[in-house]
C-alpha positions in Angstrom: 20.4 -31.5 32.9 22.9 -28.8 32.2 22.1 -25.5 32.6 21.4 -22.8 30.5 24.6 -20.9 29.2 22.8 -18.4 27.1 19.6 -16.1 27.7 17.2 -14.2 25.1 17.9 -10.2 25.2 14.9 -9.2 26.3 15.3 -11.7 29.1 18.0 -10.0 30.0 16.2 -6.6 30.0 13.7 -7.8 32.3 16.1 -9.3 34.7 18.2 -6.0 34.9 15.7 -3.4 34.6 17.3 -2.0 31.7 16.0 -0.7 28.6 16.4 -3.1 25.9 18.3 -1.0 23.6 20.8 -0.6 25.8 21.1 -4.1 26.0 21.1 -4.4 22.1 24.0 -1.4 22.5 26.0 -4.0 25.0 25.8 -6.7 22.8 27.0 -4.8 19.2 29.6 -3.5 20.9 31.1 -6.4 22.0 30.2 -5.7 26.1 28.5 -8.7 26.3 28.8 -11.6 24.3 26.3 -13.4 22.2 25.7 -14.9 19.1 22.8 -14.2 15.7 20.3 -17.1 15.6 19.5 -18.0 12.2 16.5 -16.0 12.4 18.3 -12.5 13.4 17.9 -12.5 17.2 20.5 -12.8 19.6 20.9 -15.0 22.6 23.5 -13.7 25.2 26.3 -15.4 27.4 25.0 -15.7 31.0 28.3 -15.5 32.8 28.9 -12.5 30.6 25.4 -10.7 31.9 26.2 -12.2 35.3 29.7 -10.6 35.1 28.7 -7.2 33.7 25.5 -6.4 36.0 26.6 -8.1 39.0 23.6 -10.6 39.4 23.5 -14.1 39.6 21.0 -16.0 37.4 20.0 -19.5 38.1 20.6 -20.9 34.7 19.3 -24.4 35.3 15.3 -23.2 35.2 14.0 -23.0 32.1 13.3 -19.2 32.2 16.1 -16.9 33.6 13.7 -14.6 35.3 14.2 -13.9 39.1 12.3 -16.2 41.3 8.6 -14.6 42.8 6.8 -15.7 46.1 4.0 -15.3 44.5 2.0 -16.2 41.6 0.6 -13.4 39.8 -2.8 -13.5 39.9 -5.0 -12.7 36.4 -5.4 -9.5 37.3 -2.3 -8.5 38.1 -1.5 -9.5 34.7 -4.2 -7.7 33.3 -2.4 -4.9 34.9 0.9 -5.6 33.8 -0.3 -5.6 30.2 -2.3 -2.8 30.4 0.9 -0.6 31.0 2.4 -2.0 28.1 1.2 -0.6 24.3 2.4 -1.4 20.5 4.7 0.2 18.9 2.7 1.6 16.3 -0.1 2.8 19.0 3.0 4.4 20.6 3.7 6.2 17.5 -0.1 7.2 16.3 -0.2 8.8 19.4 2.6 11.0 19.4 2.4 11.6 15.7 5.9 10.3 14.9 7.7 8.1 12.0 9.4 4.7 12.8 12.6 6.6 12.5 11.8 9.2 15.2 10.1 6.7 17.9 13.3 4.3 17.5 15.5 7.1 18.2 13.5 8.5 21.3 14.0 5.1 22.6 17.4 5.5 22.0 17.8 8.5 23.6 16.4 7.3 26.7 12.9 9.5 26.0 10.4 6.1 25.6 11.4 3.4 27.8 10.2 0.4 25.2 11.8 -3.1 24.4 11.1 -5.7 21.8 9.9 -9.2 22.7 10.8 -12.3 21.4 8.8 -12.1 18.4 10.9 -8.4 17.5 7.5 -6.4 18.3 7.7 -3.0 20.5 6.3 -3.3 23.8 6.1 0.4 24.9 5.7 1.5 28.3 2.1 3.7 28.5 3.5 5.8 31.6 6.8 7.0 29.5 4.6 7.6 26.2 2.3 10.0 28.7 4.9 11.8 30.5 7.2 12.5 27.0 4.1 13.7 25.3 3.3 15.9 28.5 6.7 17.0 28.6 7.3 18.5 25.4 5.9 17.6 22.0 8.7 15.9 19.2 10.9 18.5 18.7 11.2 20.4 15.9 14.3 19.4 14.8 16.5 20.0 11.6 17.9 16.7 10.7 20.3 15.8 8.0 18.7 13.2 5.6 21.0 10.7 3.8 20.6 7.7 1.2 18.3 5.7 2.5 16.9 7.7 5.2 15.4 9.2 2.4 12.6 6.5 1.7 12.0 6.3 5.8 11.5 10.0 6.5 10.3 11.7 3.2 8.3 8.8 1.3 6.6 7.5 4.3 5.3 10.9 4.9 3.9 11.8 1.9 2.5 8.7 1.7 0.5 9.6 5.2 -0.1 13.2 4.2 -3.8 14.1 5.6 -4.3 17.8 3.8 -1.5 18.6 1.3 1.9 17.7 -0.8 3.9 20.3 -2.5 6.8 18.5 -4.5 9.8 20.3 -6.6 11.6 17.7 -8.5 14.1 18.3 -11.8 13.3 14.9 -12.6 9.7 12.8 -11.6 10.4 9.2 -13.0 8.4 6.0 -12.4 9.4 3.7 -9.5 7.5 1.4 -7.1 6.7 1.7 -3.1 8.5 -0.7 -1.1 7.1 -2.8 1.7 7.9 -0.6 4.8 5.6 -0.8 8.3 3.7 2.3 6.8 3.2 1.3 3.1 2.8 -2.8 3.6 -0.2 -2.5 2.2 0.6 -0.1 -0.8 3.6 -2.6 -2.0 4.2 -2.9 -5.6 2.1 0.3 -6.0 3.9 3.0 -8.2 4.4 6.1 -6.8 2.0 8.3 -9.2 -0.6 6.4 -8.5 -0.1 6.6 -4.8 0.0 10.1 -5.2 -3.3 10.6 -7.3 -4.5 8.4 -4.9 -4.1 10.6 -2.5 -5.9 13.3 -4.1 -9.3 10.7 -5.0 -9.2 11.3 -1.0 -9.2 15.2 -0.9 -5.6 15.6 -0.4 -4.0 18.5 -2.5 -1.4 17.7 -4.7 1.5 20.4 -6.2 4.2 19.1 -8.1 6.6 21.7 -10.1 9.1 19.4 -12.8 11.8 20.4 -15.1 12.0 16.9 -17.1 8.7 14.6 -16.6 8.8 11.2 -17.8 6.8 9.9 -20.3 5.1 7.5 -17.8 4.4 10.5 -15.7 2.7 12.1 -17.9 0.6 9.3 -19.6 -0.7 8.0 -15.9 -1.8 11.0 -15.2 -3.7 12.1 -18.3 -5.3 8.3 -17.5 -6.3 9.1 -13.7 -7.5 12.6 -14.7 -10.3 11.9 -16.4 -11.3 10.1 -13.4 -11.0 12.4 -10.7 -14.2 14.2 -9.5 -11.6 17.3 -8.7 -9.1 17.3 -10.7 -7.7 20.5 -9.3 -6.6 18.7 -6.4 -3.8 17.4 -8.4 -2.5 19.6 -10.4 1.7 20.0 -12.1 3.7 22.6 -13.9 6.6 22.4 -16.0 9.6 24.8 -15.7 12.7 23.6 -17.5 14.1 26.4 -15.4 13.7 24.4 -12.0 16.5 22.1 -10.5 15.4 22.6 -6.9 14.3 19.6 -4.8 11.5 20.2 -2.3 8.8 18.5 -0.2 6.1 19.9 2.0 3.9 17.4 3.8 0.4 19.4 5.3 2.7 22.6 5.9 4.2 21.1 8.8 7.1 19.1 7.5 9.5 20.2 4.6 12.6 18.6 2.8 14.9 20.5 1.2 18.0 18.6 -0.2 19.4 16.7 -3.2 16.9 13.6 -4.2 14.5 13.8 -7.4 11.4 12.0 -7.3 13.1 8.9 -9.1 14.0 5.5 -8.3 17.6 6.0 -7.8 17.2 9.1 -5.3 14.0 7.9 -3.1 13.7 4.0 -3.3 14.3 2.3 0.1 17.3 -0.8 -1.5 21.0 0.4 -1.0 22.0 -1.2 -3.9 24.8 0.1 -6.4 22.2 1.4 -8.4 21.2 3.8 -6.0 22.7 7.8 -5.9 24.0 9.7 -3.0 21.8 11.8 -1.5 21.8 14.3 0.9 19.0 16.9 2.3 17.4 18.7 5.3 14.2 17.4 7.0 12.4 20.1 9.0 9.9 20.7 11.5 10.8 24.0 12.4 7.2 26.1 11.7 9.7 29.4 10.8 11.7 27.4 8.6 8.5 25.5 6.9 6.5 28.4 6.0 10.0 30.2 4.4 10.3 27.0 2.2 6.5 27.2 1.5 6.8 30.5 0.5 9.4 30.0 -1.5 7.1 27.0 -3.4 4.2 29.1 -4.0 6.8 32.1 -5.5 7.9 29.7 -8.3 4.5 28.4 -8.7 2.8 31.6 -9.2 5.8 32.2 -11.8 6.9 35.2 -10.0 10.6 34.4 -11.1 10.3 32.1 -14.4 9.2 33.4 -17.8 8.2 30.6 -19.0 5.2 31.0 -17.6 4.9 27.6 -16.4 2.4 25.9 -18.5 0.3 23.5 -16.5 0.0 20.5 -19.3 -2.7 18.7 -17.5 -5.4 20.6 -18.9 -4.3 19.7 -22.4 
């Protein structure tokens, strides 16, 4: 029987030792060639990898994995596993989006690859030693079109204490299936955010222009709500600014209303172009905070900022 003349990536990871993003790297740019299955993943050329790496891999086996004296016992499996986590443990534990822990493997910080089925497999020892290290930095990121959805969206949708929200506009649109919000698909917006607040999170939103569907779910949901001061709105025709403050340690700062076309997840025509800063920075967090609470205690607006709920 022939041999084999193409390999899996992450067989290819394993046989080098490298990270499998850099693999994925070699392979998009054209370093080593490969081809799509029809399912998305890609199976590389073996005298390509052979070539590039300087190894030589004995295509005729069935699995292109370099050849062991022994046979690992159940246990050292057991061990082999157990420095090996998920992804998403991996990112529970250091209290970062999908976004961030794909770029920390990128940059080297989390040595991780995905199998064949596309699912992380993180290594526990570089997880440790990162989060030992140094926590995620505090970075101040530009935030683009669909990035949007990823790193705003997905955190207010995960928000444990508070959201603070400064739209012009606060139109109806649904939650997409993401990692994070699977299980929220379909759901609109509103009601994930007065969901939120059923669970004790506190809710501040400050809109120019409300929609009508805004304003009719809510008067719906707050009749409900044991504490309706946990969600509570202002109007101020005055307002054009566009903020977000997840639990006071995350802010965003930038271009995108709370509508379909500036936060949904599809990159369709119908989309806008957006643009904004994501923030960590404590310093620069509490300064946009401040700046929230100033126009929501009306310190600048004479309008007074009638909260409508209550009618």
């Amino acid at each position: 029987m022939a041999g084999k003349k193409y390999i899996k990536t992450v067989e290819v990871a394993e046989l080098t030792g490298r990270p499998y993003s850099e693999i994925l790297r070699l392979v998009n740019s054209g370093v080593l060639l490969g081809y799509k299955t029809h399912r998305g993943r890609w199976l590389i050329n073996i005298d390509a990898v052979e070539k590039y790496f300087g190894i030589e891999i004995d295509s005729g086996k069935e699995c292109a994995k370099p050849e062991s004296k022994t046979k690992p016992t159940i246990a050292s499996k057991r061990e082999s596993e157990d420095k090996l986590i998920c992804g998403h443990t991996a990112r529970k534990y250091l209290n970062c989006t999908k976004a961030e822990f794909e770029n920390l493997v990128n940059l080297g910080h989390i040595q991780a690859y995905r199998d064949e089925y596309m699912r992380w497999k993180v290594s526990k020892e570089s997880v440790l030693n990162y989060a030992k290290q140094s926590q995620l930095p505090c970075a101040t990121r530009l935030i683009t079109n669909k990035s949007h959805y990823e790193e705003v969206v997905e955190r207010i949708c995960s928000a444990k204490s508070s959201i603070r929200i400064m739209t012009a506009n606060f139109k109806r649109f649904r939650l997409e299936p993401t990692d994070e919000q699977a299980m929220y698909y379909g759901t609109p917006f509103i009601e994930r955010l007065i969901g939120k607040a059923v669970q004790g999170v506190s809710i501040q939103i400050i809109c120019s222009m409300p929609s009508q569907s805004f304003t009719k779910e809510w008067m719906e949901y707050f009749q409900q709500m044991d504490n309706p001061k946990l969600f509570e709105y202002k109007f101020c025709e005055r307002n054009h600014a566009k903020v977000f403050i997840i639990d006071d340690k995350s802010a965003y700062v930038g271009s995108a209303n709370v509508t379909r076309a500036g936060l949904r997840q599809d990159t369709s025509t119908q989309q806008n172009f957006e643009a904004g800063i994501l923030t960590e920075d404590p310093e620069l967090v509490s300064s946009i905070k401040a700046f929230f609470t100033e126009i929501w205690n009306s310190k600048w607006c004479e309008c007074n900022m009638e909260n409508n709920c209550e009618e």
